[in-house]
C-alpha positions as CSV (number, residue, x, y, z in Angstrom):
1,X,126.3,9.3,163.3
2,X,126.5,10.4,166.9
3,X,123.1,11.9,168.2
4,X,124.3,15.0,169.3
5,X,125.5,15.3,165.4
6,X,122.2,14.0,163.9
7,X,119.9,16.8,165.6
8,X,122.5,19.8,165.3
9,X,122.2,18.9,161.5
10,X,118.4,18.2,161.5
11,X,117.7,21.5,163.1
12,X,120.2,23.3,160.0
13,X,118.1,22.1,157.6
14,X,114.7,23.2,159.4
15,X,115.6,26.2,160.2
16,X,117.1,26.6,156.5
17,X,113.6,25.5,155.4
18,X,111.9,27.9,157.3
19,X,114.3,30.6,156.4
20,X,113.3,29.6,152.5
21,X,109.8,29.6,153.5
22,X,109.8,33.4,154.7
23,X,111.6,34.5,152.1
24,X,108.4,32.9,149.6
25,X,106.2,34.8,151.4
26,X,108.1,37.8,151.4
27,X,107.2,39.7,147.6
28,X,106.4,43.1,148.0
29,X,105.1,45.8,145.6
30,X,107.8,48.4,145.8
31,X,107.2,51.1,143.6
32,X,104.3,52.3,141.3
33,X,104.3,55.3,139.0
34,X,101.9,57.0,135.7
35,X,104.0,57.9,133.6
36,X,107.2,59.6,135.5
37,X,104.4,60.3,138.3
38,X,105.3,58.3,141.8
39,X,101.7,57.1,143.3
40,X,101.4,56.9,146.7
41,X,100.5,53.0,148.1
42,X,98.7,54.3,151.1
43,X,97.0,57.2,149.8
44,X,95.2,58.8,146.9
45,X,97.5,60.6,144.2
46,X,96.1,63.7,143.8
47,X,96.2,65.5,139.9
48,X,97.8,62.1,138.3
49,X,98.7,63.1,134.7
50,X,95.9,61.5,131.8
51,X,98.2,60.5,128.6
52,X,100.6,58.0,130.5
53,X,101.3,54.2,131.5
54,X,101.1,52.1,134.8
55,X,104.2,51.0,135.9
56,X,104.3,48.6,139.0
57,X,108.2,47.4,140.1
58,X,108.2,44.3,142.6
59,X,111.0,42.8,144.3
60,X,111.1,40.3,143.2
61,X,110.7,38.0,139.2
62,X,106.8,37.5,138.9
63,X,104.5,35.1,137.4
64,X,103.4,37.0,134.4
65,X,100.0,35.0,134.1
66,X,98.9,35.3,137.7
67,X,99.6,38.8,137.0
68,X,96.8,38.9,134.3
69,X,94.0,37.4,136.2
70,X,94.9,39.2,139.5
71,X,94.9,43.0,138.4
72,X,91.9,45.0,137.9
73,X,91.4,48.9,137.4
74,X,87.6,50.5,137.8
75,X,86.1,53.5,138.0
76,X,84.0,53.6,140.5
77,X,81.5,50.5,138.9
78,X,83.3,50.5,135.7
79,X,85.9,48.7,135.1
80,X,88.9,49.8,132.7
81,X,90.2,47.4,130.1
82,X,93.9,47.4,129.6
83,X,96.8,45.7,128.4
84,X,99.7,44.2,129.7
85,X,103.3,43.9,129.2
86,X,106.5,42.4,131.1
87,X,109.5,45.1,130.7
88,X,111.8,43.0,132.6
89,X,111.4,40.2,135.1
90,X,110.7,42.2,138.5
91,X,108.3,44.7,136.2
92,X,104.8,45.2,134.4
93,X,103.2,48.1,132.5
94,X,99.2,48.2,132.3
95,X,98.5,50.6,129.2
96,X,94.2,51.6,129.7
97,X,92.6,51.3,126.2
98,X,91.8,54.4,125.1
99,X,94.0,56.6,127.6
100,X,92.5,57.7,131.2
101,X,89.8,60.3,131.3
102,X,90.5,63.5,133.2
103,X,89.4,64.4,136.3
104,X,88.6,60.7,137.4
105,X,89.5,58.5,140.7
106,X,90.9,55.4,139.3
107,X,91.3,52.3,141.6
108,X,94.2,49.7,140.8
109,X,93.3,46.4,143.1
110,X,95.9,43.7,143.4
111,X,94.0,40.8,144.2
112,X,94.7,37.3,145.7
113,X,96.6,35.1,143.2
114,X,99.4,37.5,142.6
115,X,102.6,35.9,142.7
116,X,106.4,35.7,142.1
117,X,108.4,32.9,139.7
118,X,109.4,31.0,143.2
119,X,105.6,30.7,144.0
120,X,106.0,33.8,146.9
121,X,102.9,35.8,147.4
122,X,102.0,39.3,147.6
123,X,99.6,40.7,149.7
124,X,96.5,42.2,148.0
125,X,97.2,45.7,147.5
126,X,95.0,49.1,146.6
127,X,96.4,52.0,145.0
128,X,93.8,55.0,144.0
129,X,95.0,58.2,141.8
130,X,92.6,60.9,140.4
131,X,93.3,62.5,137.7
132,X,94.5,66.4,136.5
133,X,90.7,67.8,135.7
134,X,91.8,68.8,131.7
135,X,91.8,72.1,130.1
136,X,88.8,72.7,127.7
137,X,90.0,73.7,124.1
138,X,88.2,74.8,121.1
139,X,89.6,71.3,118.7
140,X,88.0,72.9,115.4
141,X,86.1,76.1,114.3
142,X,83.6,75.8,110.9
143,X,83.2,79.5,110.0
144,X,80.0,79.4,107.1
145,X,80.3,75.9,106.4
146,X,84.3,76.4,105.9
147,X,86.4,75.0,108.3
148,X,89.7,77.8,110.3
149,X,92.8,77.4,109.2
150,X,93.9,81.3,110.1
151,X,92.0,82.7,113.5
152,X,93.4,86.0,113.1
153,X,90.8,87.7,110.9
154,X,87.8,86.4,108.5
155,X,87.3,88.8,105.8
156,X,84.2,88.4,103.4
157,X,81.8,86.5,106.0
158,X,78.2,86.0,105.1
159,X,76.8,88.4,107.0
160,X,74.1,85.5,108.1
161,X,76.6,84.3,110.5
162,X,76.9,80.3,111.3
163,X,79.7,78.7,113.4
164,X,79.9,75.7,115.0
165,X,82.6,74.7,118.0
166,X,84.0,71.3,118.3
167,X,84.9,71.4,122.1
168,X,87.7,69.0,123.8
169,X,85.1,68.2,126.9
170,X,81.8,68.4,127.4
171,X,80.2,72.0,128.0
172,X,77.0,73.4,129.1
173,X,74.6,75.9,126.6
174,X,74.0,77.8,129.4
175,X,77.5,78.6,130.5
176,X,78.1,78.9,126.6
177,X,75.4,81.7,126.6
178,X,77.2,83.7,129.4
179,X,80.5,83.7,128.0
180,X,79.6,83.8,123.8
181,X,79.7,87.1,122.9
182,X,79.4,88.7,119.3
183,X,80.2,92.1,119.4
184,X,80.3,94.9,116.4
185,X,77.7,97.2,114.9
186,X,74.2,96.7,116.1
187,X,75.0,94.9,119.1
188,X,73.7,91.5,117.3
189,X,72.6,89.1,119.4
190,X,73.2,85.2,118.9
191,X,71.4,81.7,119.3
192,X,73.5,78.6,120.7
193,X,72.5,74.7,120.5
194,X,74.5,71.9,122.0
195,X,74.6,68.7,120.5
196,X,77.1,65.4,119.7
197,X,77.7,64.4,123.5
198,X,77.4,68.3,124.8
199,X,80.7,68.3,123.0
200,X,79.8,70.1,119.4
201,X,78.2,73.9,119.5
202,X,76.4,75.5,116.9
203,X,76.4,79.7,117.1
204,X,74.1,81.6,114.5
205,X,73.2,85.2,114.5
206,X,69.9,86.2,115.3
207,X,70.0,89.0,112.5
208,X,71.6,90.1,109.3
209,X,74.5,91.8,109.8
210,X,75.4,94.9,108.8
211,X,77.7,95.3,105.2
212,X,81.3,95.6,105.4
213,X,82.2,95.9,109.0
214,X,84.2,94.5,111.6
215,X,82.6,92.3,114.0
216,X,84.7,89.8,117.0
217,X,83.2,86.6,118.6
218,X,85.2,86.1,122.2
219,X,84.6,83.4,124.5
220,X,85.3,84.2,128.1
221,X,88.4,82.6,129.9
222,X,85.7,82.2,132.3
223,X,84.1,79.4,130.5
224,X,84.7,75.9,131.5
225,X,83.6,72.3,131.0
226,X,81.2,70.6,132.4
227,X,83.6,68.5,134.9
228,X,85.3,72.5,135.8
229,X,88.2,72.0,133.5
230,X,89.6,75.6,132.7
231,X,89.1,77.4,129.3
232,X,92.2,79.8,128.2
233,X,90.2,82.3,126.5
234,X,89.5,82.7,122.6
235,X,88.1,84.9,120.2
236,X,87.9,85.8,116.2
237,X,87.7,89.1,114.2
238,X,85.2,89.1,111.6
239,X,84.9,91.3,108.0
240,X,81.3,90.6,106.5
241,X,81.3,90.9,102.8
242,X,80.0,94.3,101.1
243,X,76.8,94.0,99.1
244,X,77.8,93.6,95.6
245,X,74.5,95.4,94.4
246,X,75.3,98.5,92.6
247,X,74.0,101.7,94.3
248,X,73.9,103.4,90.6
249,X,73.0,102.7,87.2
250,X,75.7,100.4,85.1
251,X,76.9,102.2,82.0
252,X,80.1,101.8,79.7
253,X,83.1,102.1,81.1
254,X,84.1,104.7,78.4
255,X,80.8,106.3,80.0
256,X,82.1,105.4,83.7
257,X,85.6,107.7,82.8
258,X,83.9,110.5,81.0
259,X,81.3,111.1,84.1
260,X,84.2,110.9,86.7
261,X,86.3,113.4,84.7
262,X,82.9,115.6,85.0
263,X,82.0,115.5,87.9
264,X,85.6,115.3,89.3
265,X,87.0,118.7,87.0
266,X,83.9,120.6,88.8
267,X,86.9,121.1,91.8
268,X,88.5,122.9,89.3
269,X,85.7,124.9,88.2
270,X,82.6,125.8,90.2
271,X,84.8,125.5,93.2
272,X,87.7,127.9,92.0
273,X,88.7,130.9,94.2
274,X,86.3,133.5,92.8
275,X,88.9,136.1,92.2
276,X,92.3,134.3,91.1
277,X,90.4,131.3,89.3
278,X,93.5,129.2,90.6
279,X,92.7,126.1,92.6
280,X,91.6,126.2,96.7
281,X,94.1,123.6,98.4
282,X,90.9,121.8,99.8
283,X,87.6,121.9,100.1
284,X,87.9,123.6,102.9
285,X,90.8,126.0,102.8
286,X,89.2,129.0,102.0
287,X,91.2,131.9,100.5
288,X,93.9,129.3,100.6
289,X,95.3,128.8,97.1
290,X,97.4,126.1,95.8
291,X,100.5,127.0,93.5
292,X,100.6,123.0,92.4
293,X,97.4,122.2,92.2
294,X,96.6,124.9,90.6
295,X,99.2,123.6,88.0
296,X,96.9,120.7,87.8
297,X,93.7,122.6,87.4
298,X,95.2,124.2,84.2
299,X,95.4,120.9,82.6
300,X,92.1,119.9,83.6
301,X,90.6,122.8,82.3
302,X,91.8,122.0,78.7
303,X,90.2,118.5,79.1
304,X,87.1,120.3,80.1
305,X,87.0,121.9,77.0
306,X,88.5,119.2,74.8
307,X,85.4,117.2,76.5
308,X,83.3,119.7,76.0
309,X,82.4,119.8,79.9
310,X,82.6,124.0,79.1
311,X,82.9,126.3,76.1
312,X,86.3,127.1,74.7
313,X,85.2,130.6,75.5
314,X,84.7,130.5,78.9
315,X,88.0,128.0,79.4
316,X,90.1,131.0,77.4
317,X,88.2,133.6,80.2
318,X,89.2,131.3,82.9
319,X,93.3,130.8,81.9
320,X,93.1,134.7,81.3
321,X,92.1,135.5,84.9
322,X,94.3,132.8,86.3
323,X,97.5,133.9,84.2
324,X,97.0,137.2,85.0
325,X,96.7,136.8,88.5
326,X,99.9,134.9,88.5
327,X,101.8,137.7,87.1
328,X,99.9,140.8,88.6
329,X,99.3,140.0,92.1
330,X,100.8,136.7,92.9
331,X,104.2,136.8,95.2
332,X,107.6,135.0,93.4
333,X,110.7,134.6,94.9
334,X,113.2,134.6,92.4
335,X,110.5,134.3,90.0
336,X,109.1,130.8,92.3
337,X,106.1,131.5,93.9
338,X,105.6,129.7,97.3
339,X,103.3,126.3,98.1
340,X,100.4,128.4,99.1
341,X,98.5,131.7,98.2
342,X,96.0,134.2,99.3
343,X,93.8,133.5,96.4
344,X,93.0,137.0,96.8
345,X,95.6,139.2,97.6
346,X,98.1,137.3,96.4
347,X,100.4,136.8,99.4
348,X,102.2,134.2,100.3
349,X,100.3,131.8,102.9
350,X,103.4,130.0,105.0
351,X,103.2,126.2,104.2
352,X,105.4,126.1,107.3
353,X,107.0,128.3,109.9
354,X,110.1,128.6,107.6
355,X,108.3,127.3,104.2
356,X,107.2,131.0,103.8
357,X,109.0,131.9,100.2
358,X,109.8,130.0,97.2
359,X,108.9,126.4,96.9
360,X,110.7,125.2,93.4
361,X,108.5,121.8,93.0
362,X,105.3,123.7,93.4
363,X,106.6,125.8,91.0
364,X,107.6,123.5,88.9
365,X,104.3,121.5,89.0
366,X,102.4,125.0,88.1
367,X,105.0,125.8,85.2
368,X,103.9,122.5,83.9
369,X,100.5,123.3,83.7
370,X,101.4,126.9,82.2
371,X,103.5,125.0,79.1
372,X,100.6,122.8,78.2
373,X,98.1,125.2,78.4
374,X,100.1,127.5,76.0
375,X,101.2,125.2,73.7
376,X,97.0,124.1,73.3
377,X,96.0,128.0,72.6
378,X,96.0,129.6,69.3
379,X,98.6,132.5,68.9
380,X,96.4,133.7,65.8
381,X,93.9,134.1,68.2
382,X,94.1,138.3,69.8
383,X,92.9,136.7,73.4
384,X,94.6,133.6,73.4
385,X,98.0,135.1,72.0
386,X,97.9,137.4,75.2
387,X,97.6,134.7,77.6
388,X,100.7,132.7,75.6
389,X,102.5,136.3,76.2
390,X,102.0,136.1,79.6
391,X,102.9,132.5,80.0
392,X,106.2,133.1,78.2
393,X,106.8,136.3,80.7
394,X,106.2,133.9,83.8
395,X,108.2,130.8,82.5
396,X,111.3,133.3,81.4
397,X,111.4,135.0,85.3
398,X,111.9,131.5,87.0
399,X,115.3,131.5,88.2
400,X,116.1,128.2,88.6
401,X,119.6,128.3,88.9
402,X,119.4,130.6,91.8
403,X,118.1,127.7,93.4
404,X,121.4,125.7,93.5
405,X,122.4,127.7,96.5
406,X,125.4,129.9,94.7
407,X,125.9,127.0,92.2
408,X,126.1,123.7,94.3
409,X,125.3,121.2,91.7
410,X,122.0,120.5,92.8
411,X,118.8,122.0,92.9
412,X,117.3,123.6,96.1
413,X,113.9,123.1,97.3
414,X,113.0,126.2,99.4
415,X,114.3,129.5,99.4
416,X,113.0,132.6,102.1
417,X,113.7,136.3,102.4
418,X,113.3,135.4,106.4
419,X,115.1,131.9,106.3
420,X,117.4,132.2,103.2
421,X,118.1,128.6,102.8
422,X,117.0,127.0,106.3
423,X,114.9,124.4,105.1
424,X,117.8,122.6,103.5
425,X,116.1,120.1,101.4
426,X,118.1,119.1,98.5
427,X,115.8,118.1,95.7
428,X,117.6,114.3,94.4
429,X,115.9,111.7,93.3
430,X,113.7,109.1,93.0
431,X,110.6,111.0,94.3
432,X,107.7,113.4,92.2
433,X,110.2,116.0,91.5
434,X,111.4,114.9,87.8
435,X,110.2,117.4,86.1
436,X,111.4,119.8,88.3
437,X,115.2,119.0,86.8
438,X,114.0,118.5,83.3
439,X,112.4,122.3,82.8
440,X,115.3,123.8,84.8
441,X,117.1,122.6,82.3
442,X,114.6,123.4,79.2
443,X,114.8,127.0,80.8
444,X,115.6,129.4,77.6
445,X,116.8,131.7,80.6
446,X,117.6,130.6,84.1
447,X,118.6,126.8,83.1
448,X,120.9,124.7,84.7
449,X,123.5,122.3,83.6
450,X,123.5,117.9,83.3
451,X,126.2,118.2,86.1
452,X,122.9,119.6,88.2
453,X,120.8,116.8,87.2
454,X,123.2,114.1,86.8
455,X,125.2,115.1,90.8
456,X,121.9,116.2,92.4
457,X,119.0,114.5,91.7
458,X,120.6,111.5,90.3
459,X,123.2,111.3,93.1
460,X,126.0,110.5,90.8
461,X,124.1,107.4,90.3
462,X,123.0,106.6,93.7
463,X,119.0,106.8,92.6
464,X,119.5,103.7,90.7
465,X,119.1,100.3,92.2
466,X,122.3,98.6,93.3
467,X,121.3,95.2,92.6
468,X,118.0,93.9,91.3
469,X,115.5,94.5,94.0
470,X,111.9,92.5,92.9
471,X,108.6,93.1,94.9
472,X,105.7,90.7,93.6
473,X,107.6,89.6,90.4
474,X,108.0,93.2,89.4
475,X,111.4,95.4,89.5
476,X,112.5,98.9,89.4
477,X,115.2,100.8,88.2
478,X,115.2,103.5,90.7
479,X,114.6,103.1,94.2
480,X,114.9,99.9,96.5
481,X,112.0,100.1,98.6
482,X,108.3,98.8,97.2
483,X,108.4,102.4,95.4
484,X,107.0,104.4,97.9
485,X,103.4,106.5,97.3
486,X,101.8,106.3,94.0
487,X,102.0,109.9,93.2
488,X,105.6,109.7,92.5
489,X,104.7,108.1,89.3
490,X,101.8,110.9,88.5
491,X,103.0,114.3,89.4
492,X,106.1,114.9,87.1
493,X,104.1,112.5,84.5
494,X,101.3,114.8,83.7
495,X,102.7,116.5,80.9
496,X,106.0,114.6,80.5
497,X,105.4,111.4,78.7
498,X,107.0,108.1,80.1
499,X,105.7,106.2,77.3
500,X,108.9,106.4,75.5
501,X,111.3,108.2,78.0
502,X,114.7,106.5,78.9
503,X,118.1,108.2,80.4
504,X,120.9,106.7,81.9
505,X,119.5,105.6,85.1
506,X,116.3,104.3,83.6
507,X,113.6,103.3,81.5
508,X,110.7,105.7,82.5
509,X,107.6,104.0,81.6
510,X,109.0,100.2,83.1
511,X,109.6,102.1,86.9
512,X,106.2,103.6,86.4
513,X,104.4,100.3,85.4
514,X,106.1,98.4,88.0
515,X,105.8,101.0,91.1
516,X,101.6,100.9,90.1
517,X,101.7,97.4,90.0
518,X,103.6,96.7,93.1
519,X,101.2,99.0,94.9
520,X,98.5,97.0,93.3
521,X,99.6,93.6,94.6
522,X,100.5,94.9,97.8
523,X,97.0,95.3,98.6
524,X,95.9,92.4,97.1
525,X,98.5,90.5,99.3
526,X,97.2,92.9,102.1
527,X,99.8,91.8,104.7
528,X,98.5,94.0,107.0
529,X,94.9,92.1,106.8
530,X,93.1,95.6,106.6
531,X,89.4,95.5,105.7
532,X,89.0,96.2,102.0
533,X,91.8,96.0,100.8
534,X,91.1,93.8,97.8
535,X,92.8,93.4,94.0
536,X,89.8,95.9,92.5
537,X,89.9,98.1,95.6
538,X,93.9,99.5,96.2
539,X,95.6,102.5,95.8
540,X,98.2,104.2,98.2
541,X,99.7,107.7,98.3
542,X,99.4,110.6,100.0
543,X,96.1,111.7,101.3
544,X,94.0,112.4,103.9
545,X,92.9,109.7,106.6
546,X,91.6,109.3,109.7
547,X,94.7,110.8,111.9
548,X,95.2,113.7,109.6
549,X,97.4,113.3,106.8
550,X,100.3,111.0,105.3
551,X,102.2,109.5,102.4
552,X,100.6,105.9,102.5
553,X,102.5,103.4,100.9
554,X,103.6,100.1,101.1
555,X,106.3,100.5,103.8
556,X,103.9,103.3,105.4
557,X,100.3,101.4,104.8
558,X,98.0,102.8,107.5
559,X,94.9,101.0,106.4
560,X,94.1,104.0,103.9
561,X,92.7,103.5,100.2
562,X,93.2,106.8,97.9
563,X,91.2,106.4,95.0
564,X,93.4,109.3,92.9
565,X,95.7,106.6,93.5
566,X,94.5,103.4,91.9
567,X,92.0,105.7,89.4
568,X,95.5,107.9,88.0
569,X,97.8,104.9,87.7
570,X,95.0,103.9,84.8
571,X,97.9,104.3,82.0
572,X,100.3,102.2,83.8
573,X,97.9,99.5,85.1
574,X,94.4,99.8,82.7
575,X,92.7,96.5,84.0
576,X,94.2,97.1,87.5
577,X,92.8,100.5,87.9
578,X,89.3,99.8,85.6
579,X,88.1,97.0,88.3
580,X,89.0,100.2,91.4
581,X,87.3,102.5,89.4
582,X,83.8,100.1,89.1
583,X,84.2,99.3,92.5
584,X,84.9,102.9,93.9
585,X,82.0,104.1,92.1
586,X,78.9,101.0,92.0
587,X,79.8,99.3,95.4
588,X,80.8,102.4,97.5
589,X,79.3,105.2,95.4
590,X,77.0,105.5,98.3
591,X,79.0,106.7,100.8
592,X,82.6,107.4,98.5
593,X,81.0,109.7,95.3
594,X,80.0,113.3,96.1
595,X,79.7,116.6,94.3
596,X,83.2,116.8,93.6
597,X,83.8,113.0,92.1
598,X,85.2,110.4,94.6
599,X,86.4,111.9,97.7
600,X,89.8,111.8,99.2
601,X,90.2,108.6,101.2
602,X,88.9,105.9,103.3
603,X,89.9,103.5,105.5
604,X,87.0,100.3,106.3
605,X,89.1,99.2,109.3
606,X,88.5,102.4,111.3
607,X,84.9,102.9,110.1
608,X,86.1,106.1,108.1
609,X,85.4,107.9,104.8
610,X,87.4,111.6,104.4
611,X,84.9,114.2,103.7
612,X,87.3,116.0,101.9
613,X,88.7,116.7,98.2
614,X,92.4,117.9,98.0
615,X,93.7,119.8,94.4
616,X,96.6,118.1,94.0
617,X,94.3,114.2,94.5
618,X,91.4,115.4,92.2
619,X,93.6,117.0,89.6
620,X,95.2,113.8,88.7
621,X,92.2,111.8,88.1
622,X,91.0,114.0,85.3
623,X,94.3,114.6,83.9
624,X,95.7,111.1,83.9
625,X,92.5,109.6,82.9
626,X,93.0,112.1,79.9
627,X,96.2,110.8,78.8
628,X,94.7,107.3,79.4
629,X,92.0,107.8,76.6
630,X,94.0,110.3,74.1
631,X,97.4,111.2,75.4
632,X,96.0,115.1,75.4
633,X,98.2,116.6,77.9
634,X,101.4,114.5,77.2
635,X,101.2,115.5,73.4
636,X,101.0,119.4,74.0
637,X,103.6,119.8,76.8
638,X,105.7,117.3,74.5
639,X,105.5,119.7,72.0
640,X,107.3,122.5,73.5
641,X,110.7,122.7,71.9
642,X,111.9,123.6,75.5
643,X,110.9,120.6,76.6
644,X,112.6,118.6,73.8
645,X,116.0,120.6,74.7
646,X,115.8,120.5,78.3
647,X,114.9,116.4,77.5
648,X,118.3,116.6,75.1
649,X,120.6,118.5,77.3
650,X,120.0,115.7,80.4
651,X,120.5,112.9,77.7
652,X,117.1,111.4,77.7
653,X,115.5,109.7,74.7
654,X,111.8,110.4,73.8
């Protein structure tokens, strides 16, 4: 070979060697992320994300077991085990046993050592990332030794309060102190203890709380960990249980009924308007007289007598004065006589600005009462004959037909000298106004035809469930709703016995049932999570509550229990309405019993009890108890032949 050939090629191949040797020494670290996180390789990551992977990306294949000795990750002095694995040649993951911690400056050191598959090396790199600080959570809540599984409201909590926090981080007992707070009647204060690596607290009240009330524990958003990690906020709503001691003496329930009829026909009695003996509308109404509860009042005052609550004597003096009244002094419209009275004069009290004449229900509700109390008195009897007279009189002037509105086939509930027909409210059905239909029909003088019935308050079949509808298991044949208030099953019923009544449309005694036991389970259910509401405490309809007045039902359910309701649904649903009844009157006697028998209403979520007593709530209780016990008042309006062809024209069975 020529010499200037031999060193051209000898200086190819060093320079190719040298070349080969840069390129050994040339692995870098290109990338490194947590997770999908990029860290920086020249600064600290700031708020690096806790529940995620190393990855490191090189450029070049490495030597997975140089990799193993050369890689560390501390904590300040502490250093991290991990584990490794090769995703692909130019690649590692490093997976921290147990996860990173939060709110902690991690240190990845690549030492000496570290090296590629063609022997290059890379430079001993640091990377440093500090983790996101954490949120504090509440992980588990043990309410009275039970552990949350619904934080919306606790009903029937020991009123010796214990609950214990299982916290995500550690905390401090004195921040826990500043942001704890139990708040509800009392003001009760509480005592906190931290234990299990300041990670577990235990909360007690310092006193007994009070019975039956609603109490909330709320943590602050202003709480944090012990490291400053943020806190979102949290609180419970708490119902402690009522005292189950009973505030009176235990007696039979036979007993129980017979002192609640008592005490509750009293209304009807020693509260009567002093001159027309017919029934105040409330407690509080004054000279205000009620046409429908008054109705009521007459029944009750033939279970006073039956019960021998007063003399026969002084029931036949009462029925005189209140008959006579009635005929004498009392306004009619048509032979109707409007929702409310001047127990005195006699004049009609507007229920409403144009609700000042004839109210057909009312009426019918008061005729209802009239029929049963004649068909209990004695026509051999001089004084009680007169009072049937005078029944007869006042049940032969009611013109119900001039209530179709010039012979609409349907039946009319209001009628005014000043508003003629205004109000416009057709009477149809399903609601309390049955018997309305079935004595304007059974009237020997003003009646009406089936057409009425069967085109108005049947709406040519429209009352009658299209398809089955079934609430709680039970179904009824009128109405597609939950079967609105509870009085719809009483009012018409007081006389007129479901037991065995069936039309077209329906089987009388099954929609009854079913209506009081769909109420019942509704407030069982309590979907609403209202304090009290309970399987032996229930019972919606129209009352009084703590706004004023309503219908309560099912689909309107305010938070109000009516104990007429639960107490005068006792022949539909006997065990149902027993446990209400022993509940109303041991448990809450205290504060729910008063000179007139249970009062109207209450509501345990808004801290209320009604101080009222309404006619047409008390009057049911003693009549339907009644029927309950001996079927009194369904036998004697039964009886009226009347009744029996009114029941026959409509095509009812009986």
């Amino acid at each position: 070979m020529k010499p200037l050939v031999y060193f051209t090629v000898l200086f190819l191949l060093l320079h190719s060697s040298c070349k080969q040797q840069d390129e050994v020494e040339a692995l870098r670290l290109e990338n490194a992320f947590l997770g999908d996180v990029a860290l920086k390789l020249e600064a600290i990551t700031e708020d690096a994300p806790v529940d995620r992977s190393l990855s490191l990306v090189f450029s070049a294949a490495i030597n997975q077991s140089s990799a193993e000795d050369a890689l560390t990750l501390t904590t300040g002095i502490d250093e991290v085990d991990f584990t490794l694995s090769f995703p692909s040649p130019h690649s590692l993951t490093l997976r921290p046993t147990g996860g990173l911690q939060h709110a902690t400056l991690y240190t990845l050191q690549i030492q000496d050592g570290f090296s590629g598959t063609e022997g290059q090396q890379l430079t001993p790199t640091t990377i440093q990332f500090r983790t996101i600080r954490g949120e504090l959570v509440i992980q588990k809540v043990v309410l009275n030794g039970q552990s949350l599984t619904n934080e919306f409201r606790q009903t029937d909590v020991a009123r010796d309060l214990e609950v214990v926090f299982d916290f995500s981080v550690p905390v401090s007992v004195e921040d826990l102190e500043q942001n704890l707070k139990l708040s509800g009647a009392g003001s009760p204060s509480i005592s906190i203890s931290i234990s299990e690596n300041e990670q577990k607290a235990s909360v007690a009240s310092s006193s007994t709380l009070a019975e039956w009330n609603l109490y909330e524990l709320s943590l602050s958003d202003d709480f944090t960990g012990l490291e400053g990690e943020p806190f979102g906020g949290w609180s419970l709503e708490l119902v402690t249980e009522l005292d189950s001691t009973p505030v009176f003496p235990e007696m039979t329930d036979d007993e129980l009924l017979t002192l609640i009829q008592q005490q509750t026909f009293k209304y009807f009695w020693d509260f009567a308007h002093p001159v027309s003996g017919l029934a105040r509308e409330r407690n509080t109404s004054g000279e205000t007289v009620t046409t429908g509860g008054s109705g009521f009042g007459l029944m009750a005052i033939l279970v006073g007598i039956e019960r021998g609550f007063i003399t026969r004597a002084a029931g036949v003096e009462r029925l005189q004065t209140i008959v006579n009244f009635l005929a004498d002094k009392a306004e009619r419209f048509h032979g109707v006589w409007p929702h409310w009275l001047n127990g005195t004069t006699g004049k009609t009290r507007p229920f409403s600005t144009k609700d000042d004449g004839g109210d057909l229900v009312e009426t019918s509700f008061l005729m209802q009462g009239l029929l049963t109390v004649r068909q209990y008195l004695d026509a051999t009897d001089t004084e009680e004959a007169s009072i049937i007279a005078t029944i007869n009189q006042l049940w032969h002037g009611v013109e119900w037909e001039w209530y179709t509105k010039g012979g609409e086939n349907v039946l009319y509930w209001h009628w005014s000298e000043t508003y003629d027909w205004e109000m416009n409210h057709k009477i149809q059905g399903w609601n309390e106004s049955l018997i309305t239909y079935v004595l304007a029909a059974a009237s020997p003088t003003h009646g009406i035809s089936k057409e009425v019935y069967t085109q108005g308050w049947a709406r040519g079949g429209n009352m009658v469930n299209g398809q089955s509808v079934s609430h709680f298991g039970y179904t009824m044949p009128l109405r597609s709703d939950r079967g609105g208030p509870l009085f719809f099953s009483h009012y018409s019923f007081f006389g007129l016995d479901p037991r065995n009544l069936i039309d077209q449309y329906a089987n009388y005694w099954d929609q009854n049932v079913n209506h009081s036991k769909i109420n019942h389970a509704y407030c069982a259910a309590n979907p609403k999570q209202y304090i009290g509401y309970k399987s032996y405490c229930w019972g919606l309809t129209a009352s009084d509550n703590h706004e004023g007045y309503n219908a309560h039902s099912p689909d309107n359910d305010l938070g109000v229990i009516t104990p007429t309701a639960a107490v005068s649904s006792i022949p539909y649903t006997p065990e149902e309405s027993m446990a209400a009844i022993r509940h109303f009157y041991y448990i809450m006697g205290d504060e729910l019993w008063g000179e007139y028998g249970f009062y109207d209403a209450f509501n345990v979520t808004e801290n209320w009890t009604a101080s009222s007593y309404l006619a047409i709530d008390q009057g049911p209780i003693v009549i339907m108890i009644e029927n309950y016990r001996t079927g009194l008042l369904w036998e004697l309006f039964m009886s009226a032949p009347e009744v029996q062809d009114g029941l026959d024209i409509l095509g009812f069975t009986y």
